[in-house]
Each structure stands twice: as C-alpha cells, then as structure tokens.
C-alpha positions as CSV (number, residue, x, y, z in Angstrom):
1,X,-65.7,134.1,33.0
2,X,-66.6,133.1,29.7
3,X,-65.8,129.7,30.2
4,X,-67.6,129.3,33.0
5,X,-70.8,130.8,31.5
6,X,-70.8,128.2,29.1
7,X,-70.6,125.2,31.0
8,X,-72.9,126.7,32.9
9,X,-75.4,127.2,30.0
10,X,-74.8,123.8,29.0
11,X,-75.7,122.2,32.2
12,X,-79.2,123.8,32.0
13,X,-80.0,123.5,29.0
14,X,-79.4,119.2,29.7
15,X,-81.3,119.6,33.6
16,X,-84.1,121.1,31.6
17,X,-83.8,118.5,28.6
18,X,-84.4,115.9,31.5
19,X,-86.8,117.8,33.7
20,X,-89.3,117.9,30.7
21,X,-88.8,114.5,29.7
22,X,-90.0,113.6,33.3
23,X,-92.8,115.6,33.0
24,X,-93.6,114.4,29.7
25,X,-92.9,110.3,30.8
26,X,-95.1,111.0,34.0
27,X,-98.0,113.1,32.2
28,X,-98.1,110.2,29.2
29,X,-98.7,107.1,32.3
30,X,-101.3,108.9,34.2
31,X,-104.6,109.9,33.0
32,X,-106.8,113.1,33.8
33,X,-108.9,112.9,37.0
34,X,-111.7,115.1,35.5
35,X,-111.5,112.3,32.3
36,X,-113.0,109.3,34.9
37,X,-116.3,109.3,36.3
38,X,-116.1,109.0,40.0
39,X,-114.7,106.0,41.6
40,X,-117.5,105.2,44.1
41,X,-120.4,105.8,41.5
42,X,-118.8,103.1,38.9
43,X,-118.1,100.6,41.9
44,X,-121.2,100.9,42.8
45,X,-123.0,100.5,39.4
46,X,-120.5,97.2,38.9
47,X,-121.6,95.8,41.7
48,X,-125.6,96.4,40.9
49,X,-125.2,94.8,37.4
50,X,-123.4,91.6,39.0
C-alpha cells in the first residue's frame, strides 16, 4: 500500500506541475478583455481618421 501511495503522489504532483504550466503558457499569450476598449468603437474611430 505504501508503494502504491507514492507513485500515486508522484503522478500528481507532475499532472499538476503540467496543468499549471498550461495555465500559465495560455494566460501569458492572451490578454485581458476588460484591458481593450471595445472592438466596434476602435474600428469605427480607424475608419473615421482614414
């Protein structure tokens, strides 16, 4: 039993090594949607100033 507790531990401690390095790869490509104006409003103000 003890054995098997320890390989146990050991595979979750790596699948939640991995699991936050995901998050952490996905949360450092995207960006906030609160952190952009909205989309419409700065296509339209692009297209008034061309």
């Amino acid at each position: 039993m003890q054995k098997n507790k320890k390989i146990f531990l050991i595979i979750f401690v790596i699948f939640m090594l991995i699991m936050f390095w995901i998050g952490y790869d996905i949360s450092r490509r995207t960006t906030f949607p609160g952190s952009k104006g909205n989309l419409k409003e700065r296509i339209s103000t692009d297209k008034s100033e061309n």
